[in-house]
MARBA-3410 file (N, C-alpha, C, O; in Angstrom, 1 decimal):
189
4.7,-9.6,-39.0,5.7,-8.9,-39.7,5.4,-7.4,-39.6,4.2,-7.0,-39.4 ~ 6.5,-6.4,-39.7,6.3,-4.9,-39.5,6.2,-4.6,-40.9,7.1,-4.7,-41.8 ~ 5.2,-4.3,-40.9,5.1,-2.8,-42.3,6.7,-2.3,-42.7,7.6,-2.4,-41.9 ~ 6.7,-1.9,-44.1,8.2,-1.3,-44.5,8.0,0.4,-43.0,8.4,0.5,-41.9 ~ 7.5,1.1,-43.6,7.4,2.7,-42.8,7.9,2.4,-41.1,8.8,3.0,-40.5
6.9,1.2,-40.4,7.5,1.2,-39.1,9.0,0.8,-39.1,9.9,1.4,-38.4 ~ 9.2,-0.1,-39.9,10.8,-0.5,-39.9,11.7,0.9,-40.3,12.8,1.4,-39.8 ~ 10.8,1.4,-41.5,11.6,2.4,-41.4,11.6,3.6,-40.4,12.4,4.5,-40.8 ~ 11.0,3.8,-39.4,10.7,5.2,-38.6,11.8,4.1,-37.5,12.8,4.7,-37.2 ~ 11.6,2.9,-37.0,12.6,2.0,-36.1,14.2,2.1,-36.4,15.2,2.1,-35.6
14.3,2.3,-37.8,15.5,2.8,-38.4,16.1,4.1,-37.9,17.1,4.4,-37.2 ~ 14.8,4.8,-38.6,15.4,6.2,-38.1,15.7,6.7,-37.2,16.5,7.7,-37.2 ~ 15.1,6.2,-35.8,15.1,6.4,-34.5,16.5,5.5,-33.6,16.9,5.9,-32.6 ~ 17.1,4.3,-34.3,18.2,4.2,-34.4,19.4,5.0,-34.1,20.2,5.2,-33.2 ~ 19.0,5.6,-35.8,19.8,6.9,-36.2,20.0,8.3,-35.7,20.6,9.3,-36.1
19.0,8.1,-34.3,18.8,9.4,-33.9,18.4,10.5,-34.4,18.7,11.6,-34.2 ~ 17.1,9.9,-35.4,16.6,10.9,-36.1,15.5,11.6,-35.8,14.5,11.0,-36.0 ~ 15.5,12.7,-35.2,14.1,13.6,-34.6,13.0,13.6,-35.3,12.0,13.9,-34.7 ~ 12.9,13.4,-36.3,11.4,13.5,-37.2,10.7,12.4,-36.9,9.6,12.3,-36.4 ~ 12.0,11.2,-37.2,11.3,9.5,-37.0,11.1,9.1,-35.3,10.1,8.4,-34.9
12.1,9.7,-34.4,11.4,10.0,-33.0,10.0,10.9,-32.7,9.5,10.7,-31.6 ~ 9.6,11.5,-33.4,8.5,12.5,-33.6,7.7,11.8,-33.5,6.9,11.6,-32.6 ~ 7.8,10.9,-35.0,6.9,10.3,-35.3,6.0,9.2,-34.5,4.8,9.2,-34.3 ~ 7.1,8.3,-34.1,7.2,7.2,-33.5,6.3,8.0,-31.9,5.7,7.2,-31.2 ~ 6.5,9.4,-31.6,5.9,9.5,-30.2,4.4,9.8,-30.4,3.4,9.5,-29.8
4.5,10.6,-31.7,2.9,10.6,-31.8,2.0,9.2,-32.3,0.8,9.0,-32.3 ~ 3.0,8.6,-32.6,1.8,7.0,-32.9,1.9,6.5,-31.5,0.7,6.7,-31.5 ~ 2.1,6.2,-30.8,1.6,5.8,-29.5,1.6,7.0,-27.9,1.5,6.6,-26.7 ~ 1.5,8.2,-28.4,1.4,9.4,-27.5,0.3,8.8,-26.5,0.6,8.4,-25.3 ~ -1.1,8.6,-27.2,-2.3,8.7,-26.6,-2.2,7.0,-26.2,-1.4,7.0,-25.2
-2.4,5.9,-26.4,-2.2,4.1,-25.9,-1.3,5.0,-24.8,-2.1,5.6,-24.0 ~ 0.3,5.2,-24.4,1.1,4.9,-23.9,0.2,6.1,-22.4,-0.1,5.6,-21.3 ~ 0.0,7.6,-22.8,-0.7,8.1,-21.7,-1.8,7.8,-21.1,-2.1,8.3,-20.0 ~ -2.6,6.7,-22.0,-3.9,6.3,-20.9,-3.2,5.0,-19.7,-3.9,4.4,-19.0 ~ -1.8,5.0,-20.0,-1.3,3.6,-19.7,-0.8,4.4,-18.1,-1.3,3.9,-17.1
0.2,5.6,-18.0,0.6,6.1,-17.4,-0.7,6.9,-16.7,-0.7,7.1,-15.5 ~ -1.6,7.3,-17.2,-2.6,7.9,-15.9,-3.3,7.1,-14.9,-4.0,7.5,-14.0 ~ -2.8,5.1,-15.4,-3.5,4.4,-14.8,-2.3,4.4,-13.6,-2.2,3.4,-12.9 ~ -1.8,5.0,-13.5,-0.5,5.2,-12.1,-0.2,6.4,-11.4,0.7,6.6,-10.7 ~ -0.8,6.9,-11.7,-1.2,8.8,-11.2,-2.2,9.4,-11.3,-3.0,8.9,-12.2
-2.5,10.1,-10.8,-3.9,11.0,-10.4,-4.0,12.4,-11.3,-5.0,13.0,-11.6 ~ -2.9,12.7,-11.5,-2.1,13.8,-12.0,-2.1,13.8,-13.4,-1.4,12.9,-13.8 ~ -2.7,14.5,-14.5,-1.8,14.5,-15.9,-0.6,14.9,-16.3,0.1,14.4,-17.1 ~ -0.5,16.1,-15.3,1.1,16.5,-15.7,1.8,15.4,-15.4,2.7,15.2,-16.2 ~ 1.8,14.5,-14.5,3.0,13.6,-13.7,2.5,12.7,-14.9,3.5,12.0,-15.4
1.1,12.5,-15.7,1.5,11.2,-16.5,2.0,11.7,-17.5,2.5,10.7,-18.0 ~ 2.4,12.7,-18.2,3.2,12.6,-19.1,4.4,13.2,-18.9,5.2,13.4,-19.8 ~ 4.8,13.6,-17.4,6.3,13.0,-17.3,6.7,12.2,-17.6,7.6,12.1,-18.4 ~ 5.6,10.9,-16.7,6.5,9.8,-16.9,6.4,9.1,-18.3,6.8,7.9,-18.6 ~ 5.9,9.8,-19.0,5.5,9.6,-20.5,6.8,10.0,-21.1,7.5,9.1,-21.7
7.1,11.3,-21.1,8.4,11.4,-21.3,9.7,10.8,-21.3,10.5,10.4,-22.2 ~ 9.7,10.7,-19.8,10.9,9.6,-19.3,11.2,8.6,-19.9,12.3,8.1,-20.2 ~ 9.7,8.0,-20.2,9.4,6.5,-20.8,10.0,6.7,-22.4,10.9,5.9,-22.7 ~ 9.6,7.5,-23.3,9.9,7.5,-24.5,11.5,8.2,-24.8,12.1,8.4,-25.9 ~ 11.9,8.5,-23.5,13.4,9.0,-23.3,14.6,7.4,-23.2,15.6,7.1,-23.9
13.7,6.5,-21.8,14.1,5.5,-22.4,14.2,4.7,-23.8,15.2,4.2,-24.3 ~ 12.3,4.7,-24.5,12.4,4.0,-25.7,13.5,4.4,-26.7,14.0,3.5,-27.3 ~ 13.9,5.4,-26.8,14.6,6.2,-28.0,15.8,5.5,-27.3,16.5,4.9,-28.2 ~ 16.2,5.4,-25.9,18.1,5.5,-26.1,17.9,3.7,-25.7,18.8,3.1,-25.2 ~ 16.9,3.0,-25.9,17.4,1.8,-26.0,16.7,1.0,-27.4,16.4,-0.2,-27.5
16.4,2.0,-28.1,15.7,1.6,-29.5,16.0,0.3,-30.1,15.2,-0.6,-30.4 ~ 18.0,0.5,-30.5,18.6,-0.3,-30.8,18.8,-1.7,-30.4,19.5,-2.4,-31.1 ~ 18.0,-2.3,-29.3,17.7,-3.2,-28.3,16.5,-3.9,-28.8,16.3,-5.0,-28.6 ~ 15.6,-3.2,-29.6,14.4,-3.8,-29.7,14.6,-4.7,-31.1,14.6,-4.0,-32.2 ~ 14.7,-6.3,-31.1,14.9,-7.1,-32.0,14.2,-7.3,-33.3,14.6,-7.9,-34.2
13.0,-6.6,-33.2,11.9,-7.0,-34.5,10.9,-8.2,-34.1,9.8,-8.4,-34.5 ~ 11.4,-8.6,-33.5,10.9,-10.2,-33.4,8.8,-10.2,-32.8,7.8,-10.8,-33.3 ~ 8.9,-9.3,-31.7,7.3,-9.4,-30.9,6.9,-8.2,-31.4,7.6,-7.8,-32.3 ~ 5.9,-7.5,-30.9,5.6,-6.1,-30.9,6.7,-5.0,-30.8,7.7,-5.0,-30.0 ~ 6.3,-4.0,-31.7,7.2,-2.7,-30.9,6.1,-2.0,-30.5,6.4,-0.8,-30.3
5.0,-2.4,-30.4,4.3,-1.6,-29.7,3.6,-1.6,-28.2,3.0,-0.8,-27.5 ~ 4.1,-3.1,-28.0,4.0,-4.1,-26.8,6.1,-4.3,-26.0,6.5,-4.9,-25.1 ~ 6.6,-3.5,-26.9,8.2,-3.2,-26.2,7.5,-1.7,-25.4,7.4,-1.5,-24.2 ~ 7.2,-0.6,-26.6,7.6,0.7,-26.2,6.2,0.2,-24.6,6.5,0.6,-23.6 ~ 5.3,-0.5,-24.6,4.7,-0.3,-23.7,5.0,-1.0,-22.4,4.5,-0.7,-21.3
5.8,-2.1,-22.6,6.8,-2.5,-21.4,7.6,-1.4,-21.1,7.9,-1.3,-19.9 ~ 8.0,-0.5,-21.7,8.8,0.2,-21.3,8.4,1.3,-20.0,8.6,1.5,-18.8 ~ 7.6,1.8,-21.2,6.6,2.6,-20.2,6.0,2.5,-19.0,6.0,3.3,-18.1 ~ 5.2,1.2,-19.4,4.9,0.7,-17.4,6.4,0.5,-16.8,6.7,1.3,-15.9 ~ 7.0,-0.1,-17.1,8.5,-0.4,-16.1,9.1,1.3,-15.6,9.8,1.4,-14.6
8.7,2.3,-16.3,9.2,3.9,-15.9,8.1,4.2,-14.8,8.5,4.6,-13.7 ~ 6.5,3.8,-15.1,5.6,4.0,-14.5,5.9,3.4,-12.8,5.9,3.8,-11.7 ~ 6.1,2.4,-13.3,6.4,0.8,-11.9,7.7,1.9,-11.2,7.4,2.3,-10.1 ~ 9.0,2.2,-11.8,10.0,2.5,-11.0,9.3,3.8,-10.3,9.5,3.9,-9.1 ~ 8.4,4.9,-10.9,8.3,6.0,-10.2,7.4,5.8,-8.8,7.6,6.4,-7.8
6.5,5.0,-9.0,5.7,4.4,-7.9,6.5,4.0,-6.7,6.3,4.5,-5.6 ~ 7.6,2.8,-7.2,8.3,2.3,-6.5,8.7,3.8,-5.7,8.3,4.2,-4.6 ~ 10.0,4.7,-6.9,10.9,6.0,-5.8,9.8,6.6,-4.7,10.4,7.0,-3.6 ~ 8.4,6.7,-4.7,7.5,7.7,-4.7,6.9,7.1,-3.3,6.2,7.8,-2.5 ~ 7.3,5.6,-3.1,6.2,4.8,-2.2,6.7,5.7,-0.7,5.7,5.7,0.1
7.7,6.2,-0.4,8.0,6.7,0.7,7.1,8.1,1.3,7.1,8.6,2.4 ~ 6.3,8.5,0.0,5.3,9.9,0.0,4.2,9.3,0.9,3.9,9.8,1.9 ~ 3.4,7.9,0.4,2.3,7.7,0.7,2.6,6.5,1.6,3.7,6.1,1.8 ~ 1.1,6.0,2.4,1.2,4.7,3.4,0.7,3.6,2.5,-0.4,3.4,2.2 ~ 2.1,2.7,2.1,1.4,1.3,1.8,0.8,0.5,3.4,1.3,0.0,4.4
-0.6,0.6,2.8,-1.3,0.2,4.2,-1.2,-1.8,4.2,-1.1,-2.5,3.2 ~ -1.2,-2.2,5.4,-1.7,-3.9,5.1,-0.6,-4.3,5.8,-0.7,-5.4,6.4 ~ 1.0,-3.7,5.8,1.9,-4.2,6.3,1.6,-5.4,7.5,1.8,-6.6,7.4 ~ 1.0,-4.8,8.8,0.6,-5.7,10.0,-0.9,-7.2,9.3,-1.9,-7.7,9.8 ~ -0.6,-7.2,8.8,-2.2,-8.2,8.1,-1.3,-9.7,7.5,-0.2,-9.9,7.1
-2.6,-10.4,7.8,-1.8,-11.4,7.8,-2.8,-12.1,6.4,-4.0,-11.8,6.3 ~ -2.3,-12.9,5.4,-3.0,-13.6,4.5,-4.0,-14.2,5.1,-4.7,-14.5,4.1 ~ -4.7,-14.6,6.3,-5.9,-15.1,6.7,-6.9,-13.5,6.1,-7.8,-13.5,5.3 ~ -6.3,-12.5,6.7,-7.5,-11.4,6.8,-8.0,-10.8,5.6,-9.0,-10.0,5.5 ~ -6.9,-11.5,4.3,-8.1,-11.0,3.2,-9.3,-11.8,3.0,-10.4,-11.4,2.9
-9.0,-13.3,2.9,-10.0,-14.1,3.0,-11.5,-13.3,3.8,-12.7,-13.3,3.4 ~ -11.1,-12.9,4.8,-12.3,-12.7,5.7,-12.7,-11.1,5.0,-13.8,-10.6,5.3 ~ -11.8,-10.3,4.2,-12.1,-8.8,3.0,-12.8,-9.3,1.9,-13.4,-8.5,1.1 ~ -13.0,-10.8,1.9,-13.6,-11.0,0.6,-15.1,-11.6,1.0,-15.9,-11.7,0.1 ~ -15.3,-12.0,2.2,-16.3,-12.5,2.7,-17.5,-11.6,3.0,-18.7,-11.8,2.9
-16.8,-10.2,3.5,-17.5,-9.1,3.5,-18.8,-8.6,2.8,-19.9,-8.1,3.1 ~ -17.8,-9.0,1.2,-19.0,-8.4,0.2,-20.6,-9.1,0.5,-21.0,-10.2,0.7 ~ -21.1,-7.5,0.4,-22.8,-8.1,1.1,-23.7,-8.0,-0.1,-25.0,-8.0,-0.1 ~ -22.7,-8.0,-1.4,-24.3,-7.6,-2.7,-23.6,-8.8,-3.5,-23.6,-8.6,-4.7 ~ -23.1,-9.9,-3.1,-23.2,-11.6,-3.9,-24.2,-11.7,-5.1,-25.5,-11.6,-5.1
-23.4,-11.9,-5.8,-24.8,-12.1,-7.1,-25.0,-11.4,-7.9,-25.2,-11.7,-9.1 ~ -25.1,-9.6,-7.4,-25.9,-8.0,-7.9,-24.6,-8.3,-8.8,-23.5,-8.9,-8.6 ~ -25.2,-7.7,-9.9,-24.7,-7.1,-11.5,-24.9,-5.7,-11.5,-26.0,-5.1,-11.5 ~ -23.7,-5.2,-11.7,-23.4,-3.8,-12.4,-22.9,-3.6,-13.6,-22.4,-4.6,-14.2 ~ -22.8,-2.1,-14.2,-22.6,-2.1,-15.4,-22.1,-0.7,-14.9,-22.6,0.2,-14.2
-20.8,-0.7,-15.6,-20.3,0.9,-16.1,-19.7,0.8,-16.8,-19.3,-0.3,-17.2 ~ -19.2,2.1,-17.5,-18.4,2.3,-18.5,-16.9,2.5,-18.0,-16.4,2.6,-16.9 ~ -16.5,2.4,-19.0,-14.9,2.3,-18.9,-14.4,3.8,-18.7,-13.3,4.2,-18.3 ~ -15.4,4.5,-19.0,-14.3,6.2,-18.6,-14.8,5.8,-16.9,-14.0,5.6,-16.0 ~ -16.2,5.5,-16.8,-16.1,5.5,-15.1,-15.4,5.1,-14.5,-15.0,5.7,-13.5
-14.9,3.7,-14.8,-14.5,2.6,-14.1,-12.8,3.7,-14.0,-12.2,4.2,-13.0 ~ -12.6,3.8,-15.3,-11.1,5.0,-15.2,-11.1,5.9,-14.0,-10.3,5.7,-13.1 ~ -11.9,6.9,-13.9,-12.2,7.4,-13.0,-11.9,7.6,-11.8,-11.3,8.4,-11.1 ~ -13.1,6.1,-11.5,-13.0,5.9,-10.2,-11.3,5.3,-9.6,-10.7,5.3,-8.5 ~ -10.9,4.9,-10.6,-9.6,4.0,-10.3,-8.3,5.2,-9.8,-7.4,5.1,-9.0
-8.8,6.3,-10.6,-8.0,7.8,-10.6,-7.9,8.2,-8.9,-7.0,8.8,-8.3 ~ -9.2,7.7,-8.4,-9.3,8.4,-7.1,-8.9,7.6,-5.3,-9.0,7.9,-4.1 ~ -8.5,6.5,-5.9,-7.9,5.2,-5.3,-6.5,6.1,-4.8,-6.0,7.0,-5.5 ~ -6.0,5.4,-3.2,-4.6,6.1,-3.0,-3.9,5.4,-4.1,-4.2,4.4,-4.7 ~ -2.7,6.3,-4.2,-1.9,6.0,-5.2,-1.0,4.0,-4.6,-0.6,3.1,-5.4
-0.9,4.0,-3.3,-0.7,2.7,-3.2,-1.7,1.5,-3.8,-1.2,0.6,-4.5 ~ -3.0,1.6,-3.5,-4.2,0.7,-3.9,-3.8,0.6,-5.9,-3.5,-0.2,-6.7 ~ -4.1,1.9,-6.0,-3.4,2.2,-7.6,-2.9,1.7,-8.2,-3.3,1.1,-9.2 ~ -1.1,1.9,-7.8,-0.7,0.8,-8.3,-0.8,-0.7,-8.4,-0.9,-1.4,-9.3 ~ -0.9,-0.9,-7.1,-1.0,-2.9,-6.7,-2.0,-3.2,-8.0,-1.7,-4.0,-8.9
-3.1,-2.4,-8.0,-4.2,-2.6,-8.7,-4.0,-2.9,-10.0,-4.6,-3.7,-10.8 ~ -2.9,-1.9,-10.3,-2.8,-1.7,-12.0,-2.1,-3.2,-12.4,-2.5,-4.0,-13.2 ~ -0.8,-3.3,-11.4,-0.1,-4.1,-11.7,-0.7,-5.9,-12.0,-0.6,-6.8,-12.8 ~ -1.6,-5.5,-10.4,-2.2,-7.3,-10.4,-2.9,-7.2,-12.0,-2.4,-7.9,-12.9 ~ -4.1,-6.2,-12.3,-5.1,-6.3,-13.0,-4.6,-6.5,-14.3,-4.7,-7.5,-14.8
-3.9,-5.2,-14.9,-3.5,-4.8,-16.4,-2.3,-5.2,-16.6,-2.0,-5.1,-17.8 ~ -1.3,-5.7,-15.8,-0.1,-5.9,-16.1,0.0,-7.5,-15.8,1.2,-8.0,-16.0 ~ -0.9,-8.4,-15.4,-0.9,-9.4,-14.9,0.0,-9.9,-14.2,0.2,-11.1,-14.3 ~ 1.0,-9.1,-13.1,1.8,-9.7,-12.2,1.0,-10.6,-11.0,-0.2,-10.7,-10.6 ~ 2.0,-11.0,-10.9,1.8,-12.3,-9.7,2.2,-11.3,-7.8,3.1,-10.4,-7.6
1.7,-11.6,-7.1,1.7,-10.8,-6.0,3.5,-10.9,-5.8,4.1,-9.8,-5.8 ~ 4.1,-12.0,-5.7,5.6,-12.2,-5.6,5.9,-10.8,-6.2,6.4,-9.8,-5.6 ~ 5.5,-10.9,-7.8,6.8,-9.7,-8.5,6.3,-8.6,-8.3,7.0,-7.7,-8.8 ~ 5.1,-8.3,-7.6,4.9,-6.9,-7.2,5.4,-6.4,-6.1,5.6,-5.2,-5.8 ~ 5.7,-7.5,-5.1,5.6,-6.6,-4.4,7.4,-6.8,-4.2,7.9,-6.1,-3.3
8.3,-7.4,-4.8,9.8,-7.4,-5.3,10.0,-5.7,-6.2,10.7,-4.8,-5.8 ~ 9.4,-5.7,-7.2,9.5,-4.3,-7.9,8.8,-3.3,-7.2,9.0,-2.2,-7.5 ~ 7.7,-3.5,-6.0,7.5,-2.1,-5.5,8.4,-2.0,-3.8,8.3,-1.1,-3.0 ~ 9.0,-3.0,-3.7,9.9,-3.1,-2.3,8.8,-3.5,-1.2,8.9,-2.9,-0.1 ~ 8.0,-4.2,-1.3,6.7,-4.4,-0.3,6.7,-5.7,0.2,7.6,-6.4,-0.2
6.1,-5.9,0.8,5.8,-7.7,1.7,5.2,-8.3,0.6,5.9,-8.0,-0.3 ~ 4.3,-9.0,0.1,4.0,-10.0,-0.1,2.0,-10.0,0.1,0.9,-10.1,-0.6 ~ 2.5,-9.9,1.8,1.4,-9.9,2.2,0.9,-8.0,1.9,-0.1,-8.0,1.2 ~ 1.3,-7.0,2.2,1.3,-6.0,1.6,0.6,-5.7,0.3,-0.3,-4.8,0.1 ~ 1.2,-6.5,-0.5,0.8,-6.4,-2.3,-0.7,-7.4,-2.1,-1.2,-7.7,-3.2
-1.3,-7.8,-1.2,-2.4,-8.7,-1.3,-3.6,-7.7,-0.7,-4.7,-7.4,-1.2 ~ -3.0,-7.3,0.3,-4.2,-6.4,1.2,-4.2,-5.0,0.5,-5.2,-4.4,0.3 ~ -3.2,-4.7,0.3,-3.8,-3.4,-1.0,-4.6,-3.7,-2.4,-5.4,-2.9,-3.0 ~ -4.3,-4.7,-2.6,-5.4,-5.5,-3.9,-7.1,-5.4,-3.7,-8.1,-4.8,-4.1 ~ -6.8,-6.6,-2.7,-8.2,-6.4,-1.5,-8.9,-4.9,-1.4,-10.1,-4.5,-1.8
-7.7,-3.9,-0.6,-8.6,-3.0,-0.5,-9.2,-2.3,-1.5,-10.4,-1.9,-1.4 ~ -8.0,-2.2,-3.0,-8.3,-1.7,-4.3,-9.5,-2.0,-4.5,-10.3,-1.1,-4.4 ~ -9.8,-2.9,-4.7,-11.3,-3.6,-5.1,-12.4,-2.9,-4.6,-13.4,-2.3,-5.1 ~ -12.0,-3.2,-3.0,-13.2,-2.9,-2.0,-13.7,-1.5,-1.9,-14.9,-1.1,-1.8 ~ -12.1,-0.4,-2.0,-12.6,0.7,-2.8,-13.4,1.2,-3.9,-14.5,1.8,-3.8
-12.5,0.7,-5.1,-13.4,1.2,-6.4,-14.4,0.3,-6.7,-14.8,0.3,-7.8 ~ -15.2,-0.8,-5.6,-16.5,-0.6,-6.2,-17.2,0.2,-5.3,-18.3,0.5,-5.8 ~ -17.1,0.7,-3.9,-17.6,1.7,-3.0,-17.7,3.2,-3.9,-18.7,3.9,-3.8 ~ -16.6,3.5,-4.9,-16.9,4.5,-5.5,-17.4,4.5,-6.7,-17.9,5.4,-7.2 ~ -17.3,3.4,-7.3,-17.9,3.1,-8.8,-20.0,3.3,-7.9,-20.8,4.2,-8.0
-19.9,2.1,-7.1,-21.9,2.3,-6.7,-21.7,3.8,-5.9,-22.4,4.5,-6.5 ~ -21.2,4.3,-5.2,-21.8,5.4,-4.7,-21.7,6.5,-5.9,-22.6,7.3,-5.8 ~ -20.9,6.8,-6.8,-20.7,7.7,-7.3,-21.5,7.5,-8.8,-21.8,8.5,-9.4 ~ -21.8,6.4,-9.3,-22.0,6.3,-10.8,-23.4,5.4,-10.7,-24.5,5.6,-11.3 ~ -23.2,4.4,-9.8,-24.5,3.3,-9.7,-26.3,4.4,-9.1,-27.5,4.3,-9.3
-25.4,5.3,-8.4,-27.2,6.0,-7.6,-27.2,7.5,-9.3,-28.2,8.2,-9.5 ~ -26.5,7.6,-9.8,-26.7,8.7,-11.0,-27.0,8.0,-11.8,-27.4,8.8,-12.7 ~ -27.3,6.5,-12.2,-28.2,5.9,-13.3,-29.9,6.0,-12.8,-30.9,5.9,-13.5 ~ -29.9,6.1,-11.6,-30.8,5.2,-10.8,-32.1,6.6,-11.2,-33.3,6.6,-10.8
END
């Protein structure tokens, strides 16, 4: 059940009320921007699309039933603003993996040569390092990992192969732990 105040700030945002829109952006400003930097490198571009996103939430406010979260709506929302800019954007960068075939990740996962070894980082590193991933690996990443899509709907919402949305996963990985141990694992040491 929602608290009376949220029902009523969902009210007022309804109503097109700028205070209760105020409000409503500063209670999830900070959740919704760590959500959007997990899709950009950039802070200014994450709170574009932070913008955009709560530009949507407001003009489809009236849509949101009460029924699940409104804090798990406004954040569908937001990844789906995050997801479409990726998508307009994929023409900037190289979704790599296109020519690869589903045998060759198998043989990306066979590679790993430290089987077994246990690390430990923290979650700003792990952030971080994920920040520094091409913006293709990035996405795939965010999507498979935090958003729990299935390779199909990723790579339908980002216009990609299939096989594409697999071998950038792969690489994702293969990446940020190359930069998590080179960068964070030899600075404990």
């Amino acid at each position: 059940m929602y608290d009376p105040d949220l029902n009523q700030l969902i009210d007022g945002c309804v109503e097109g009320d700028r205070k209760a829109q105020e409000h409503v952006y500063r209670m999830f400003y900070g959740k919704m921007l760590a959500v959007c930097m997990r899709y950009t490198r950039d802070v200014n571009q994450a709170q574009d699309l932070l913008q955009d996103g709560f530009i949507k939430v407001f003009s489809r406010i009236d849509k949101f039933n009460r029924t699940g979260s409104f804090e798990g709506w406004v954040r569908r929302i937001v990844v789906n603003t995050a997801i479409d800019h990726v998508r307009r954007s994929k023409n900037d960068w190289l979704l790599l993996g296109e020519d690869q075939s589903v045998e060759d990740f198998a043989e990306m996962e066979d590679e790993e040569d430290d089987q077994g070894a246990e690390f430990h980082f923290e979650p700003g590193q792990v952030m971080e390092a994920m920040q520094k991933l091409s913006p293709a690996y990035q996405a795939v990443f965010n999507m498979y990992v935090f958003e729990n899509m299935q390779h199909n709907e990723i790579a339908e919402k980002l216009g990609i192969s299939v096989g594409t949305s697999k071998s950038n996963l792969a690489k994702a990985r293969k990446n940020l732990k190359k930069i998590l141990l080179t960068e964070y694992q030899n600075a404990d040491e």
